[in-house]
N, CA, C and O atoms as a GROMACS GRO file, in nm:
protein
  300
    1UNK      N    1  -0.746  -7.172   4.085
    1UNK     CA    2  -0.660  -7.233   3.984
    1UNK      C    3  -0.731  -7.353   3.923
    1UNK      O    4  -0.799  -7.428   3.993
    2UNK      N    5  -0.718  -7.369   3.810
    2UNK     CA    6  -0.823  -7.500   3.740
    2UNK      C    7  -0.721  -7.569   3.714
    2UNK      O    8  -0.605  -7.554   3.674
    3UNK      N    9  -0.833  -7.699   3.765
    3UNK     CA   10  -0.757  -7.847   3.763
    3UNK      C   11  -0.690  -7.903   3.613
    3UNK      O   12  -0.709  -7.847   3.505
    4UNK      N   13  -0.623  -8.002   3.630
    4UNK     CA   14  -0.556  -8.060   3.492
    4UNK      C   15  -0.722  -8.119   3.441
    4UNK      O   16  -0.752  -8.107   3.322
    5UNK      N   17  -0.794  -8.164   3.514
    5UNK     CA   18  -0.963  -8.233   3.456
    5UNK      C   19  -1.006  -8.123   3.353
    5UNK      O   20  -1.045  -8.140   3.238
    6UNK      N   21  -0.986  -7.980   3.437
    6UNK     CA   22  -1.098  -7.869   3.370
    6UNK      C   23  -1.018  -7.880   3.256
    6UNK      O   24  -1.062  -7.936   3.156
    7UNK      N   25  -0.863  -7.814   3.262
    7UNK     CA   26  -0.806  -7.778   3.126
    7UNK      C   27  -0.784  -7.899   3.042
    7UNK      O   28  -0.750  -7.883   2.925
    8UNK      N   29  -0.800  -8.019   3.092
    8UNK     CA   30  -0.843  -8.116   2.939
    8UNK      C   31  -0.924  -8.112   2.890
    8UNK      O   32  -0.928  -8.108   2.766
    9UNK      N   33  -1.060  -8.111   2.995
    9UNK     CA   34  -1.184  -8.075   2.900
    9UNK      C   35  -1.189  -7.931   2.829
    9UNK      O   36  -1.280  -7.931   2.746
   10UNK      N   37  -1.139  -7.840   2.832
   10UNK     CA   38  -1.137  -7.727   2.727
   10UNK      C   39  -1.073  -7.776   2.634
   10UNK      O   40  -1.149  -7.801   2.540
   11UNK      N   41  -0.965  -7.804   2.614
   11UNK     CA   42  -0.866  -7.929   2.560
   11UNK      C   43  -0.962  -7.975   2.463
   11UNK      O   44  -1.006  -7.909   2.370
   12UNK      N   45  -0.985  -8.068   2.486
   12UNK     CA   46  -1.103  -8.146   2.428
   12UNK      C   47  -1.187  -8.058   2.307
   12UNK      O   48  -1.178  -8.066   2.185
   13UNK      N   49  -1.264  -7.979   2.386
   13UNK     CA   50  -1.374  -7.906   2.342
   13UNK      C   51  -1.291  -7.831   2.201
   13UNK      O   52  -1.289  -7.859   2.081
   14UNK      N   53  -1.236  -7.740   2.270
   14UNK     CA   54  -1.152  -7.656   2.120
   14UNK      C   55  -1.063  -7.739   2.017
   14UNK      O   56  -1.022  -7.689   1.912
   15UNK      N   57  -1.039  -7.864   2.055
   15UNK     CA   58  -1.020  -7.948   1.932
   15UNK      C   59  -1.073  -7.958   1.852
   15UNK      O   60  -1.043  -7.935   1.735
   16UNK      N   61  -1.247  -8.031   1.935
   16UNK     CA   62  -1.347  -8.092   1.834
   16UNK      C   63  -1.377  -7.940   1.779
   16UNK      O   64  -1.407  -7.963   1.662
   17UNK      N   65  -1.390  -7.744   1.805
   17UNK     CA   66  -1.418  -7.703   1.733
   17UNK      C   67  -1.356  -7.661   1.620
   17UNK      O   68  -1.407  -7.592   1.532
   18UNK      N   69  -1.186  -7.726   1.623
   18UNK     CA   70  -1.087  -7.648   1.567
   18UNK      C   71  -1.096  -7.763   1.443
   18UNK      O   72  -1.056  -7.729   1.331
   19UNK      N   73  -1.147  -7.894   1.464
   19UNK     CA   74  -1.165  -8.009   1.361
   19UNK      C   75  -1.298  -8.003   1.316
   19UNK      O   76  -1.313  -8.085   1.225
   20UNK      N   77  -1.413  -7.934   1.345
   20UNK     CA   78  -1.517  -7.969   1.297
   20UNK      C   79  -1.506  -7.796   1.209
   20UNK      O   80  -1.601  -7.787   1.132
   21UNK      N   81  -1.438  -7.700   1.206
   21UNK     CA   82  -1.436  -7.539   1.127
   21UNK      C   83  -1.290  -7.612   1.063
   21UNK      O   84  -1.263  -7.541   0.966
   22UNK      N   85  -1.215  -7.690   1.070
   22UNK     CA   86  -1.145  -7.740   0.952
   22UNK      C   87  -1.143  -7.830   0.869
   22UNK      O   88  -1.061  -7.845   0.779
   23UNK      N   89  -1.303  -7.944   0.914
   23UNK     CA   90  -1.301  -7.981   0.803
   23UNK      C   91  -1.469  -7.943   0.688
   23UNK      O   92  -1.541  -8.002   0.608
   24UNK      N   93  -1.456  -7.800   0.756
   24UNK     CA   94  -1.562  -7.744   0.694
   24UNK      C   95  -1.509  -7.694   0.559
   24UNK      O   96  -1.540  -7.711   0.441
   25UNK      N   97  -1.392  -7.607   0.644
   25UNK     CA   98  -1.333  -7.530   0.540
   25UNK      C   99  -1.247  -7.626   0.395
   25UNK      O  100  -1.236  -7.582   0.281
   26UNK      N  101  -1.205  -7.744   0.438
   26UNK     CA  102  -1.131  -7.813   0.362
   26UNK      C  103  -1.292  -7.859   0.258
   26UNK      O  104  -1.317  -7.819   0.144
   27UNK      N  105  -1.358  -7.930   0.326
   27UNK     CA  106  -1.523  -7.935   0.213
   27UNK      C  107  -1.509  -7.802   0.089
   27UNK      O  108  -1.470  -7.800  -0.028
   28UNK      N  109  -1.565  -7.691   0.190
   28UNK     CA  110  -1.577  -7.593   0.118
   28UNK      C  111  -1.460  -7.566   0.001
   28UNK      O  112  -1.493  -7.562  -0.117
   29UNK      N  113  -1.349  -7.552   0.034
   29UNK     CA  114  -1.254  -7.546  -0.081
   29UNK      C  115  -1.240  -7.662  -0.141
   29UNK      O  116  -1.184  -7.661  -0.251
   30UNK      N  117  -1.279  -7.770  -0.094
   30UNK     CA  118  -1.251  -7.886  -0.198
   30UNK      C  119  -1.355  -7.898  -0.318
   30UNK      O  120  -1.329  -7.931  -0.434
   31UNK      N  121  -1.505  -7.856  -0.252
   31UNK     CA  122  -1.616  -7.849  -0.313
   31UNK      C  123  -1.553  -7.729  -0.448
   31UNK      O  124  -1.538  -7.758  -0.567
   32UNK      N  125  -1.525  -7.596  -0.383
   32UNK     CA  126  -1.494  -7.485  -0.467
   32UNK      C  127  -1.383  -7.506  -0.658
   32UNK      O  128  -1.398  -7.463  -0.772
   33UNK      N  129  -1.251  -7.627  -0.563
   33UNK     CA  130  -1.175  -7.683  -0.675
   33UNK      C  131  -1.240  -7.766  -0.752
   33UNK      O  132  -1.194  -7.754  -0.865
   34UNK      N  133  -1.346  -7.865  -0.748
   34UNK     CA  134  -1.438  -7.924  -0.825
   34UNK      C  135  -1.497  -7.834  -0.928
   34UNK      O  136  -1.458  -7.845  -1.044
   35UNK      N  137  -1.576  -7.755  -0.899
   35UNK     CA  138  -1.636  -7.674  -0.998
   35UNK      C  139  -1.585  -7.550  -1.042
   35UNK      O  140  -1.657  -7.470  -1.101
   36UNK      N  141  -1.412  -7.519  -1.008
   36UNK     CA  142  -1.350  -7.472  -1.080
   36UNK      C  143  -1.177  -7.512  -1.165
   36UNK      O  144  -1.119  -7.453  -1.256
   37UNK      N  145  -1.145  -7.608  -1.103
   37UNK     CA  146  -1.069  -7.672  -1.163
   37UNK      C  147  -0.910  -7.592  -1.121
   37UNK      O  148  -0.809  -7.647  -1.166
   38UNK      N  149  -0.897  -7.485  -1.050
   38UNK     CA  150  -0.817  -7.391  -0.990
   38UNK      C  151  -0.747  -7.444  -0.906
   38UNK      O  152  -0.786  -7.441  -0.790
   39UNK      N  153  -0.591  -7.526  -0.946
   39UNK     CA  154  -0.504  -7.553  -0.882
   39UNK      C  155  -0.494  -7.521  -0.723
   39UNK      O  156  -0.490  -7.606  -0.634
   40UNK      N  157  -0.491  -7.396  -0.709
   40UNK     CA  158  -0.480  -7.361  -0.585
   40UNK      C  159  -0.557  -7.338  -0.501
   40UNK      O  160  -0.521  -7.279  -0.399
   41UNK      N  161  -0.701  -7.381  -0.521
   41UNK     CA  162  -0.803  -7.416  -0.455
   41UNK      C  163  -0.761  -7.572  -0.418
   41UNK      O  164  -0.758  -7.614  -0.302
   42UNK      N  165  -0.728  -7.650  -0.536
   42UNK     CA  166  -0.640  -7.780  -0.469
   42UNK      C  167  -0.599  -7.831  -0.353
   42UNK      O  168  -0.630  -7.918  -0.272
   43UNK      N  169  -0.474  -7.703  -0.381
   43UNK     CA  170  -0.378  -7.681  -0.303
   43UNK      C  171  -0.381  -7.648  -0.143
   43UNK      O  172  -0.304  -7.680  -0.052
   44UNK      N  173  -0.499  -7.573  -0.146
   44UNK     CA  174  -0.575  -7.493  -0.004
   44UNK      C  175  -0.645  -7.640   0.052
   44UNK      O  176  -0.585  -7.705   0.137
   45UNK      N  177  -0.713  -7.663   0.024
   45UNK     CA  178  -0.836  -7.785   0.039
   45UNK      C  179  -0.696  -7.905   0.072
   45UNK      O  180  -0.764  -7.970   0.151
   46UNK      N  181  -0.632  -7.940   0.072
   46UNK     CA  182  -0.485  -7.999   0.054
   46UNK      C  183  -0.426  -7.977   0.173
   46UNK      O  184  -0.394  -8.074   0.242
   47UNK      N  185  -0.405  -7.861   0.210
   47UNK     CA  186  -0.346  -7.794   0.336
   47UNK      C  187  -0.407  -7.795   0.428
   47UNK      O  188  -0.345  -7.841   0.525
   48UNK      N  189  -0.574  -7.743   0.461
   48UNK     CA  190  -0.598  -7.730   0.555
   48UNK      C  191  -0.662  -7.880   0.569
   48UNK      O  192  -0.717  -7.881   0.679
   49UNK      N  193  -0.680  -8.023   0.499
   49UNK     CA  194  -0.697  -8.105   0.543
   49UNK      C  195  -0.537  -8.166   0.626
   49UNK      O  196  -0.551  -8.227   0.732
   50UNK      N  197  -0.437  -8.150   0.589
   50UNK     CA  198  -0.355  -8.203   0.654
   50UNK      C  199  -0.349  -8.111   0.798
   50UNK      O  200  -0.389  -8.175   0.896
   51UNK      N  201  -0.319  -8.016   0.816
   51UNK     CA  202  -0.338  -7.940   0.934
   51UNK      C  203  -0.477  -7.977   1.039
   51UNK      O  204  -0.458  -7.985   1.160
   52UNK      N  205  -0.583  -7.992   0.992
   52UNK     CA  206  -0.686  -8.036   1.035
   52UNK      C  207  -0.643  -8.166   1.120
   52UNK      O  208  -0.630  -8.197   1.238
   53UNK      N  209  -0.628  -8.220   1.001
   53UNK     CA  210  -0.596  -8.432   1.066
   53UNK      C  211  -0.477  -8.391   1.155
   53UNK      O  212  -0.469  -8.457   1.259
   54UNK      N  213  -0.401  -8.315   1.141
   54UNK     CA  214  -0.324  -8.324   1.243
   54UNK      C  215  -0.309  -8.279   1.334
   54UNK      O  216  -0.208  -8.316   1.395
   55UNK      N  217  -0.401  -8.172   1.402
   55UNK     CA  218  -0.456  -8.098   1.493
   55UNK      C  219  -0.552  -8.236   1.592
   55UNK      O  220  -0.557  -8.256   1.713
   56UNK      N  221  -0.610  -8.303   1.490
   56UNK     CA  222  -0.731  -8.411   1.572
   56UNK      C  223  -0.586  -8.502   1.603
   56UNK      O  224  -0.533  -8.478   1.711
   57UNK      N  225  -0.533  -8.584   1.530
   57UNK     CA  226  -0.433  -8.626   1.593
   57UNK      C  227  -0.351  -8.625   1.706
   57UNK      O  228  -0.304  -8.723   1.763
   58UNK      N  229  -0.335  -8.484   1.739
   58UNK     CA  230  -0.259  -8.426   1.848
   58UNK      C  231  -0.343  -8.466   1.973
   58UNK      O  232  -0.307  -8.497   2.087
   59UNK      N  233  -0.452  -8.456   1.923
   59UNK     CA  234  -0.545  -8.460   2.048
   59UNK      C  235  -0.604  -8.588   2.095
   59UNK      O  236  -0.643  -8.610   2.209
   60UNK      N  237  -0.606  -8.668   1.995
   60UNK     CA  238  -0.626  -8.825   2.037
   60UNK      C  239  -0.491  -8.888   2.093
   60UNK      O  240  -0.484  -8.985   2.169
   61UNK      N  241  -0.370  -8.804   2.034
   61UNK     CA  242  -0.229  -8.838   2.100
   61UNK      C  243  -0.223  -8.828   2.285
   61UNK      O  244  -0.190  -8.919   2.362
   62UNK      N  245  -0.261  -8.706   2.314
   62UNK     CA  246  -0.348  -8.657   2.416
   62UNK      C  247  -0.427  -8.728   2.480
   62UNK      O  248  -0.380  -8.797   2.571
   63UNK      N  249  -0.526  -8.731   2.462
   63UNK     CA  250  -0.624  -8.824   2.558
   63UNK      C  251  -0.633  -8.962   2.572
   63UNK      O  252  -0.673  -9.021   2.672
   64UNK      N  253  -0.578  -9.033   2.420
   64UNK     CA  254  -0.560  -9.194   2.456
   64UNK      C  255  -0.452  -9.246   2.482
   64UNK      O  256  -0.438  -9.350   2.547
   65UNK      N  257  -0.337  -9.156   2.419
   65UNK     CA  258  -0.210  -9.199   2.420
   65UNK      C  259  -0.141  -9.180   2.518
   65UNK      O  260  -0.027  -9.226   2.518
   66UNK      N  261  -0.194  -9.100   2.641
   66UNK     CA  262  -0.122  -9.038   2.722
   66UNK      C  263   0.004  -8.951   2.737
   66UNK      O  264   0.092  -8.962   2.823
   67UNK      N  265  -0.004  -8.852   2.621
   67UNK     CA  266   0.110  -8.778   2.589
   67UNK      C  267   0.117  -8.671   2.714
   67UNK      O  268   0.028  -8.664   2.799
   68UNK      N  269   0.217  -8.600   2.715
   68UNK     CA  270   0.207  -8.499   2.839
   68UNK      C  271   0.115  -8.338   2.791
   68UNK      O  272   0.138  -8.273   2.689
   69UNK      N  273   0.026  -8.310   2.881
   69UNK     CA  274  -0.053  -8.170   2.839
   69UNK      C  275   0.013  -8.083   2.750
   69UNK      O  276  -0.044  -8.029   2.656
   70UNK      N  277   0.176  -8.063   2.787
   70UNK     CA  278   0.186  -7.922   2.685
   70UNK      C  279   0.251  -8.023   2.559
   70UNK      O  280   0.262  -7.958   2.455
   71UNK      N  281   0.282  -8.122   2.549
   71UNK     CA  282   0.268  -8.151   2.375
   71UNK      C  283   0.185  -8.189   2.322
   71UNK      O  284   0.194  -8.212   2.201
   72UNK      N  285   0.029  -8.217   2.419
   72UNK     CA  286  -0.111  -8.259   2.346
   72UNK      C  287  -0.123  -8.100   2.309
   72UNK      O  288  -0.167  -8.084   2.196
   73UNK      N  289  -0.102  -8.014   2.359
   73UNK     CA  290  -0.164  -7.880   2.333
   73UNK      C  291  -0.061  -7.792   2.202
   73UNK      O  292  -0.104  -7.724   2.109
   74UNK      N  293   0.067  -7.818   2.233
   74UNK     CA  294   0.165  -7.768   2.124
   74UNK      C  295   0.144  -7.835   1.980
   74UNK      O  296   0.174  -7.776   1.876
   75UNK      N  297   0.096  -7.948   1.983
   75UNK     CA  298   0.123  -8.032   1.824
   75UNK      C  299   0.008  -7.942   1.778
   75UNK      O  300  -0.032  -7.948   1.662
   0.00000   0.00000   0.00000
């Protein structure tokens, strides 16, 4: 059975990859609405930055804030 140590550090880990492939994707579509001017490229680039920040959020809620495991992991 793995410790609360192990499953924070996975914790951890799939944050930083779930924040570093969302704020790729938010670049990429933000870059994309620049050189096309397409509202809903906006709109996308818009979304997945708020979802992003708030995914890293959850997780600094988590590790500094001392929130409990399953709402560092649910937010």
């Amino acid at each position: 059975m793995a410790t609360e140590t192990s499953i924070s550090a996975a914790i951890v880990a799939v944050k930083a990859v779930t924040f570093v492939l969302g704020a790729l994707v938010t670049y990429l579509a933000f870059k994309a609405y620049r050189q096309t001017g397409a509202s809903s490229l906006q709109a996308l680039a818009i979304g997945f930055g708020v979802v992003t920040l708030g995914s890293a959020l959850a997780g600094v809620a988590h590790q500094l804030l001392g929130v409990s495991l399953p709402v560092g992991v649910f937010v």
